[in-house]
N, CA, C and O of each residue as an XYZ file, in Angstrom:
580
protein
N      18.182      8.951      0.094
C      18.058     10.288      0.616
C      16.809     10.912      0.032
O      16.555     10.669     -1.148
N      15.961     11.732      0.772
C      15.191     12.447      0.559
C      15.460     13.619      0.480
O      16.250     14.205      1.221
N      14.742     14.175     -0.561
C      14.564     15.918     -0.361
C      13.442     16.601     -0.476
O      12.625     16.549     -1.396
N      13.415     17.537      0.923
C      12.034     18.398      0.964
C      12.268     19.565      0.617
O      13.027     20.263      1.289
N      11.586     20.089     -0.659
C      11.871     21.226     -1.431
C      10.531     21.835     -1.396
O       9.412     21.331     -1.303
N      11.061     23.411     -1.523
C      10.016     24.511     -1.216
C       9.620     24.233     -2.837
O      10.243     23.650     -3.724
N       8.197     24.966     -2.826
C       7.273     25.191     -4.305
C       7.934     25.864     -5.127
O       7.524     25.970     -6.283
N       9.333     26.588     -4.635
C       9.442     27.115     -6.084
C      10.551     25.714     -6.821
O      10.703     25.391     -7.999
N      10.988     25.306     -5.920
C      12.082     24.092     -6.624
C      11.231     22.647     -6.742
O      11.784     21.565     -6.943
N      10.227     22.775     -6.628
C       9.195     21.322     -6.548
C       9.907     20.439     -7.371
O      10.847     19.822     -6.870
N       9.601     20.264     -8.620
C      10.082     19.061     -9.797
C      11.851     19.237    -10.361
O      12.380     18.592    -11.266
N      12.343     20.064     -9.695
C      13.654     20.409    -10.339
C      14.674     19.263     -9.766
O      15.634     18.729    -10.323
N      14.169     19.089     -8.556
C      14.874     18.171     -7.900
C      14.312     17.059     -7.135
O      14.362     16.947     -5.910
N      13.642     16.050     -8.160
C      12.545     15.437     -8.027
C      13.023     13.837     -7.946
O      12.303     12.840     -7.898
N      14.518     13.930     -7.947
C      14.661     12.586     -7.732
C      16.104     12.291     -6.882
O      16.875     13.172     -7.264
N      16.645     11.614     -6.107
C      18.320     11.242     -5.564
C      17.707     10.202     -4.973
O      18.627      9.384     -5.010
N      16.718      9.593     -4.402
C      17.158      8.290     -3.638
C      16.896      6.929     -3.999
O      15.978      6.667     -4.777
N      17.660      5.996     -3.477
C      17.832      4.939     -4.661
C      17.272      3.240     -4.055
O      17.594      2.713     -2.990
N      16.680      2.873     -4.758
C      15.945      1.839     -4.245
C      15.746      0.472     -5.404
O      16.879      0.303     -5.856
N      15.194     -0.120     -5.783
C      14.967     -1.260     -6.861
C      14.203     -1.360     -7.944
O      13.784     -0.228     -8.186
N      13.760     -2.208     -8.805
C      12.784     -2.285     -9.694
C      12.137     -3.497    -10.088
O      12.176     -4.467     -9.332
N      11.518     -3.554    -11.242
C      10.704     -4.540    -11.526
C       9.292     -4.688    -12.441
O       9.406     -5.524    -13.337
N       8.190     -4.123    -12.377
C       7.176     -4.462    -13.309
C       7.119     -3.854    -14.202
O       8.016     -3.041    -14.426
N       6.120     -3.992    -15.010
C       6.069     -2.998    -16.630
C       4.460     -2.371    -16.809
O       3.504     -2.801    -16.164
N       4.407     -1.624    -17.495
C       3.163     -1.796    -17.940
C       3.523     -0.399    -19.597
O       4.447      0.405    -19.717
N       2.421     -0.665    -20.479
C       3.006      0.221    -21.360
C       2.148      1.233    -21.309
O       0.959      1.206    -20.993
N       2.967      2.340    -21.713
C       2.842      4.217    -22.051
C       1.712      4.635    -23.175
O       1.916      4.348    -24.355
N       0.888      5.109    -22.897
C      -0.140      5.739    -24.115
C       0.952      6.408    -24.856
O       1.608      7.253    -24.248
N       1.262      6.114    -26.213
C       2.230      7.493    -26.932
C       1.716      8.768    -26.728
O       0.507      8.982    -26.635
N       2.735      9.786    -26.641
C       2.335     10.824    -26.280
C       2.841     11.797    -27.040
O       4.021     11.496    -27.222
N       2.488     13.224    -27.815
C       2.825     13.707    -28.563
C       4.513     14.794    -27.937
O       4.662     14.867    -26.717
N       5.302     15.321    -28.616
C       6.634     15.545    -28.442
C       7.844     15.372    -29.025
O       8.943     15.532    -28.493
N       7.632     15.075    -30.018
C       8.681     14.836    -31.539
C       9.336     13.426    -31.139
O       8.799     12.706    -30.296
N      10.838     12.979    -31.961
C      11.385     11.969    -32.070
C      10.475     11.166    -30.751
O       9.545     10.384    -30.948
N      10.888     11.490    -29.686
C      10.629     10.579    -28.688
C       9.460      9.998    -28.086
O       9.168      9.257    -27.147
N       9.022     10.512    -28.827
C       7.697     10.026    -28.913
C       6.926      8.721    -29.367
O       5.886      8.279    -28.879
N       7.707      8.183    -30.457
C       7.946      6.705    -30.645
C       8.150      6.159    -29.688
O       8.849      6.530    -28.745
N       7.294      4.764    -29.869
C       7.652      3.145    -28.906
C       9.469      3.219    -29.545
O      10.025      3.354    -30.635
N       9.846      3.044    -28.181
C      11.438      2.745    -27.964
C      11.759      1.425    -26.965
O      10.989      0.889    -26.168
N      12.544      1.234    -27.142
C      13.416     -0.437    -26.005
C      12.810     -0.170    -24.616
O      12.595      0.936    -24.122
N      12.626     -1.110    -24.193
C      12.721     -0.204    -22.769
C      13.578     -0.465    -21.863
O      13.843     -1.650    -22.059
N      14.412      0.028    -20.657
C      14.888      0.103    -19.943
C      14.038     -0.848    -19.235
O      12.905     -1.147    -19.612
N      14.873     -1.525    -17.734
C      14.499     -2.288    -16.967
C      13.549     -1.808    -16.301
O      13.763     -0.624    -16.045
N      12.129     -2.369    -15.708
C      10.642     -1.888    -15.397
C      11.310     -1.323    -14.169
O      12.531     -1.344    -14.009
N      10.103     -0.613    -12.965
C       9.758     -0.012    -12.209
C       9.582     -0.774    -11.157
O      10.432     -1.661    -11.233
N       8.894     -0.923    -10.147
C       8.512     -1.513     -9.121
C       7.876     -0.598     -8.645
O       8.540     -0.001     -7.798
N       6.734     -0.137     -8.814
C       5.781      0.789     -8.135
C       4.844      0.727     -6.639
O       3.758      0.155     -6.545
N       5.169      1.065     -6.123
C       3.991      0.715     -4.565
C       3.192      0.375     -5.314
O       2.959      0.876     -6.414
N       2.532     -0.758     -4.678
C       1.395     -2.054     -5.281
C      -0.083     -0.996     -5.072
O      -0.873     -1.076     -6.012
N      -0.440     -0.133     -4.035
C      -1.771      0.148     -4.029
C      -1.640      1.832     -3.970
O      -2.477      2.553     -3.427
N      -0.463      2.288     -4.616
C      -0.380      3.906     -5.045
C      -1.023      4.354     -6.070
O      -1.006      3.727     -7.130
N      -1.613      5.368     -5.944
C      -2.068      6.033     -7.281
C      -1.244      6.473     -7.880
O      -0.424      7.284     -7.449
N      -1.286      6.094     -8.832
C      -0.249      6.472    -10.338
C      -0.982      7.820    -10.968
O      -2.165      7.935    -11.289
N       0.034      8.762    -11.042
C      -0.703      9.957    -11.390
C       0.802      9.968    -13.086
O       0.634     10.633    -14.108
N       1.821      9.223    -12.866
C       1.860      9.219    -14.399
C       2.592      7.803    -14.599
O       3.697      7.462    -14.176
N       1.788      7.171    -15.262
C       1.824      5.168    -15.803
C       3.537      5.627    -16.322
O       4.115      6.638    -16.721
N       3.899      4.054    -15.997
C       5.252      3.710    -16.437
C       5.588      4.431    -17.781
O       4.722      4.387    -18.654
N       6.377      4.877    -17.954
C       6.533      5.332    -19.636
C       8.269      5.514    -19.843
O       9.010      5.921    -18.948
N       8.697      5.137    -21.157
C       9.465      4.798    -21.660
C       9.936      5.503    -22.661
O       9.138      6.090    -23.392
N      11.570      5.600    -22.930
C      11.795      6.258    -24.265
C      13.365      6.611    -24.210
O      13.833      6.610    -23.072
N      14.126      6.869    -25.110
C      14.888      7.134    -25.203
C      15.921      8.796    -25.807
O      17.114      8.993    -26.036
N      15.052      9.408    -25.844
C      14.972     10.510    -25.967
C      14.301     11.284    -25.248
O      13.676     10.864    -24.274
N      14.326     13.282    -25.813
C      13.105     14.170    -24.591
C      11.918     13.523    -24.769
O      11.670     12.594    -25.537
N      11.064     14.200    -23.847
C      10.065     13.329    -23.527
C       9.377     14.507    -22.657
O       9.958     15.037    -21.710
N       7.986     14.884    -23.112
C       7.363     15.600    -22.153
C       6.268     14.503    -21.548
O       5.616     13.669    -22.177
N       6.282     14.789    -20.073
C       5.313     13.834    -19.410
C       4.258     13.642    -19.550
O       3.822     14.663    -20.082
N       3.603     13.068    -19.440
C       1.789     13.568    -18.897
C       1.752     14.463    -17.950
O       2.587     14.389    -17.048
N       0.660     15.621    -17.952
C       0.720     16.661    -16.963
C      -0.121     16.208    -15.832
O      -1.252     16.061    -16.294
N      -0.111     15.933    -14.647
C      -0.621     15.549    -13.462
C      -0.551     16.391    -12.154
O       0.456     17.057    -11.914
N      -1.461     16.369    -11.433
C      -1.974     17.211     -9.892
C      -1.769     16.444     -8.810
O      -2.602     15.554     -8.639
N      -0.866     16.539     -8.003
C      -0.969     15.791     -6.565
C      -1.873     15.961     -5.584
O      -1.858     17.014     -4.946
N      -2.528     15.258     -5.385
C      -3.323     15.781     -4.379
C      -3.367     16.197     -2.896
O      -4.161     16.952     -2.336
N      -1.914     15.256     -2.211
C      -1.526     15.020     -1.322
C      -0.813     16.242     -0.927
O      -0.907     16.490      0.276
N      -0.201     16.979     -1.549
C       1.010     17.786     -1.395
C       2.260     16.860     -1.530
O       3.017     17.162     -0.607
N       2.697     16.048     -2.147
C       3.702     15.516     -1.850
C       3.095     13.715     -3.297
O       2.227     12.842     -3.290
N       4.352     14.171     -4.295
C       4.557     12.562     -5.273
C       5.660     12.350     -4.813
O       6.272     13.214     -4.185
N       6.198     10.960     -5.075
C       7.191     10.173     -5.521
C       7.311      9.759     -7.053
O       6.473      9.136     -7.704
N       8.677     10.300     -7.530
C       8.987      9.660     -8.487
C      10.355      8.594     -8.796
O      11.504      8.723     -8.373
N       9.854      7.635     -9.580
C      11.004      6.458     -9.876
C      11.116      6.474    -11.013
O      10.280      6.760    -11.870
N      12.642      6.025    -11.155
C      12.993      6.334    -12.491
C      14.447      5.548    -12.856
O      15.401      5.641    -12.084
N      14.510      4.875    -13.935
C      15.803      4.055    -14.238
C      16.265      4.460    -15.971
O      15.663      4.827    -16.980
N      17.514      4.179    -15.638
C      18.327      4.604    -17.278
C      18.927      3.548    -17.828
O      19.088      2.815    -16.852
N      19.385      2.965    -18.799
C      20.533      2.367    -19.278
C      20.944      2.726    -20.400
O      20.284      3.284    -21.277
N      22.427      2.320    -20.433
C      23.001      3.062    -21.597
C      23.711      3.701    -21.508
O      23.893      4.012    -20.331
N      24.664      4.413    -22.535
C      25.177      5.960    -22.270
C      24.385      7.034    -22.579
O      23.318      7.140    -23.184
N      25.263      7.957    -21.941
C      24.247      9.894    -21.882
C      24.029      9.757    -20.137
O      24.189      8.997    -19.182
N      23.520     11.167    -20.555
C      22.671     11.898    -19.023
C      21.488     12.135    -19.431
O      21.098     12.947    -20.271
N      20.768     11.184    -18.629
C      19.062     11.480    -18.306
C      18.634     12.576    -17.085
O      19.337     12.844    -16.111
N      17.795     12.929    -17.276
C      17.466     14.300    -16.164
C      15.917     14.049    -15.991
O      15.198     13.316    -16.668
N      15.767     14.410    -15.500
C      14.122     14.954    -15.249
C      13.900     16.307    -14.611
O      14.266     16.754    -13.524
N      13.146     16.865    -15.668
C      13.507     18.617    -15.449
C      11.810     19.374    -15.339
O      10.847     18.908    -15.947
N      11.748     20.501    -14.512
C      10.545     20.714    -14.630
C      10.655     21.521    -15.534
O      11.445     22.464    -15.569
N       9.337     21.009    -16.886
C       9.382     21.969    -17.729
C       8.436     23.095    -17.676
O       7.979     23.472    -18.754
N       8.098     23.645    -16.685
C       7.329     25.136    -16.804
C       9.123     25.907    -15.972
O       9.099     27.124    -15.790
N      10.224     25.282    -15.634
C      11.082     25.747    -15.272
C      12.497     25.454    -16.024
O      13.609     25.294    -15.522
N      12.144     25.439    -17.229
C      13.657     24.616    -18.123
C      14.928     25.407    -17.090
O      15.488     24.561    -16.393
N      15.316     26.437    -16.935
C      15.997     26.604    -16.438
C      16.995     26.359    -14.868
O      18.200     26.509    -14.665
N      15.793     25.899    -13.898
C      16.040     25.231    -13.063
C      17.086     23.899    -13.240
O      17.305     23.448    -14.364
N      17.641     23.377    -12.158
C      18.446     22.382    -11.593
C      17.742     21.138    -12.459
O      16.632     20.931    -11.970
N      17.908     20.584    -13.148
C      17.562     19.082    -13.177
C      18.283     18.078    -12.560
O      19.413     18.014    -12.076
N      16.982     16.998    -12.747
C      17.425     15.862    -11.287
C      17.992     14.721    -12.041
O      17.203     14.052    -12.707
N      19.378     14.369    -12.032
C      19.919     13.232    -12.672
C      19.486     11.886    -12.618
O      18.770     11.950    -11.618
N      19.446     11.132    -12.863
C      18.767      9.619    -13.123
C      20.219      8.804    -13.405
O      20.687      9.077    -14.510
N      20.932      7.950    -12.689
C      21.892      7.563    -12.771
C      21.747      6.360    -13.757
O      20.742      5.655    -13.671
N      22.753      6.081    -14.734
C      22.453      5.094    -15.315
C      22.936      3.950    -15.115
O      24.072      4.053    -14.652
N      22.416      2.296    -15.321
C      22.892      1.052    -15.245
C      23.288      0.989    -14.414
O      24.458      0.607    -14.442
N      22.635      1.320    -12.930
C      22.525      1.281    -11.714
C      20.772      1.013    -10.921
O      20.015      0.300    -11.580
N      20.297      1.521     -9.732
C      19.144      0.707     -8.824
C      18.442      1.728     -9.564
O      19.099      2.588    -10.151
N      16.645      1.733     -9.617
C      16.200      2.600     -9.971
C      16.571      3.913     -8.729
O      16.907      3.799     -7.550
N      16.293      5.403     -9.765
C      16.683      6.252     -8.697
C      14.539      6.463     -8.143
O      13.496      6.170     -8.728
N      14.901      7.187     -6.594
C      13.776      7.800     -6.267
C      13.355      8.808     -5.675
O      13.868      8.827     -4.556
N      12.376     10.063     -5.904
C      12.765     11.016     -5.138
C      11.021     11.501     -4.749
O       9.979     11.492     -5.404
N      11.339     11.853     -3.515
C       9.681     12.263     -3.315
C       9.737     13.741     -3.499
O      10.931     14.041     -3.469
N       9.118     14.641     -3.648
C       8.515     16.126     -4.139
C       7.484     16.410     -3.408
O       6.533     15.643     -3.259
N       7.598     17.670     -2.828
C       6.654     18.653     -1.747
C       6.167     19.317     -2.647
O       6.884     19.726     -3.561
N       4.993     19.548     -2.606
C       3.955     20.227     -3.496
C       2.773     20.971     -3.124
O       2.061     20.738     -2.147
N       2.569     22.208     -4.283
C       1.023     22.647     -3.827
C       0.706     21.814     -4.775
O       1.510     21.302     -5.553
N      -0.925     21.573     -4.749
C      -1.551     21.043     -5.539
C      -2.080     21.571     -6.710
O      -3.200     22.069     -6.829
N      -1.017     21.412     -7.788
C      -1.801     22.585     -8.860
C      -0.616     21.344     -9.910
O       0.225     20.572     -9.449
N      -0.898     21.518    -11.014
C      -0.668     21.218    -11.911
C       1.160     20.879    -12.463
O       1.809     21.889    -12.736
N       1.790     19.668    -12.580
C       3.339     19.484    -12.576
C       3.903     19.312    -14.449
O       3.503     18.752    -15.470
N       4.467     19.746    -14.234
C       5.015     19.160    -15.661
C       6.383     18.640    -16.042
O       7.357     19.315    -16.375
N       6.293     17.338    -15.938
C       8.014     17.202    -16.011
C       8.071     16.754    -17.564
O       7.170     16.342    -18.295
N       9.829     17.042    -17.881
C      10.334     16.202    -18.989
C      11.051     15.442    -18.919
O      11.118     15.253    -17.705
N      11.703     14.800    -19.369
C      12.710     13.779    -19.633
C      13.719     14.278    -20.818
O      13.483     14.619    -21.977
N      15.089     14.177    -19.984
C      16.160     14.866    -21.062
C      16.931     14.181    -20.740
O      17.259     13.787    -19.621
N      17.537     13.839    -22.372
C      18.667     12.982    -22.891
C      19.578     13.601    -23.444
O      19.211     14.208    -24.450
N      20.667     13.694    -23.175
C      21.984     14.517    -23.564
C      23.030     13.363    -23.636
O      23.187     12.430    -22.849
N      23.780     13.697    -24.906
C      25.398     13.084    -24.935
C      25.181     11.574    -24.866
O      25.663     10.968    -23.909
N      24.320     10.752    -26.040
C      24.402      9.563    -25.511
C      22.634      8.783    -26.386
O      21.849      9.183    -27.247
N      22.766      7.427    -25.425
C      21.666      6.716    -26.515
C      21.029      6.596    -25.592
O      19.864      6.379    -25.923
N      21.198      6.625    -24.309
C      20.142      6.370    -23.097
C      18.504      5.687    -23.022
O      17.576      6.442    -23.311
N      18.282      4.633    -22.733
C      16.883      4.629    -22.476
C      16.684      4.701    -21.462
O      17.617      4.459    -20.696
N      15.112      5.145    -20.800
C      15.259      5.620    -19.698
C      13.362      4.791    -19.648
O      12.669      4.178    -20.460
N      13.229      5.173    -18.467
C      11.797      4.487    -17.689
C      11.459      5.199    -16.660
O      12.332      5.446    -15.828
N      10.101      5.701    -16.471
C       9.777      6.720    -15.265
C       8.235      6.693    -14.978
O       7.413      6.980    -15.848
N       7.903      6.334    -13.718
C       7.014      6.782    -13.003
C       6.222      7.566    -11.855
O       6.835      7.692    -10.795
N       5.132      8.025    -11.922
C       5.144      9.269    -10.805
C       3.727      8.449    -10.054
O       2.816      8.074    -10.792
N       3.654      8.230     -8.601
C       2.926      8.053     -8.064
C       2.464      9.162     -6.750
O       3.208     10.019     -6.271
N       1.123      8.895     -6.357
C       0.584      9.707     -5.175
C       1.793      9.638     -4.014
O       2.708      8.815     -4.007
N       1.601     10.566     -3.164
C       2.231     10.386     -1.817
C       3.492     10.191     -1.479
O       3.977     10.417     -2.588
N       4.192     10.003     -0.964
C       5.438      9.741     -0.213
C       5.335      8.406      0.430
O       4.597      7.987      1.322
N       6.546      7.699     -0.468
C       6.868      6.130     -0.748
C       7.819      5.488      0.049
O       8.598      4.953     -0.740
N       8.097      5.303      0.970
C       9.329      4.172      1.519
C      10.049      3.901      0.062
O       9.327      3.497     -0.850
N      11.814      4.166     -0.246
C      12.821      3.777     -0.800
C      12.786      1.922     -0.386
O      13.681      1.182     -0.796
């Protein structure tokens, strides 16, 4: 399933539809406390082979602020897989308060495409109730599940 969300809900609900996985590649560490450490990783990604990656595979088991990235298109896809126990989310953080988008765990990767202006996204990664590792990537455009 897809969802086309207006600009004010862009990244809040940035992921439900569910599709497969597969390659790896590793995460520049990125600053953000505990989670910020190299952690296990969850099972790879499978990224459209000739998409622009506006944020590289990255990994962790804890919060996690993203790399901040611009769509150009009006419109990313993001993929994303968990294992473990807990609830993983992916939440926009210039909107902590907003809806976050669940990431089901030890299940297909999840995927969700996002309608966008082109200005600047910021997601996190949140781990609640649990040891969860999780794996996430954000590419250009709108992706076939």
């Amino acid at each position: 399933m897809n969802r086309h969300l207006s600009v004010s809900a862009v990244a809040a609900a940035a992921l439900l539809a569910a599709g497969c996985g597969g390659a790896e590649h590793a995460p520049p560490e990125r600053a953000g406390g505990p989670a910020a450490q190299p952690f296990p990783r969850a099972a790879g990604l499978e990224l459209p082979a000739h998409a622009a990656v506006l944020v590289p595979e990255t990994s962790g088991s804890g919060d996690l602020d993203l790399a901040r990235f611009t769509p150009r298109q009006g419109v990313y896809t993001v993929y994303a897989r968990c294992t473990g126990k807990g609830r993983v989310a992916v939440v926009d953080a210039g909107r902590p308060g907003a809806d976050p988008s669940r990431v089901a765990c030890d299940q297909v990767v999840t995927v969700g495409r996002v309608y966008s202006e082109a200005e600047a996204q910021a997601l996190r990664m949140r781990v609640r109730g649990g040891t969860a590792t999780w794996t996430v990537g954000v590419v250009a455009g709108a992706h076939d599940v």
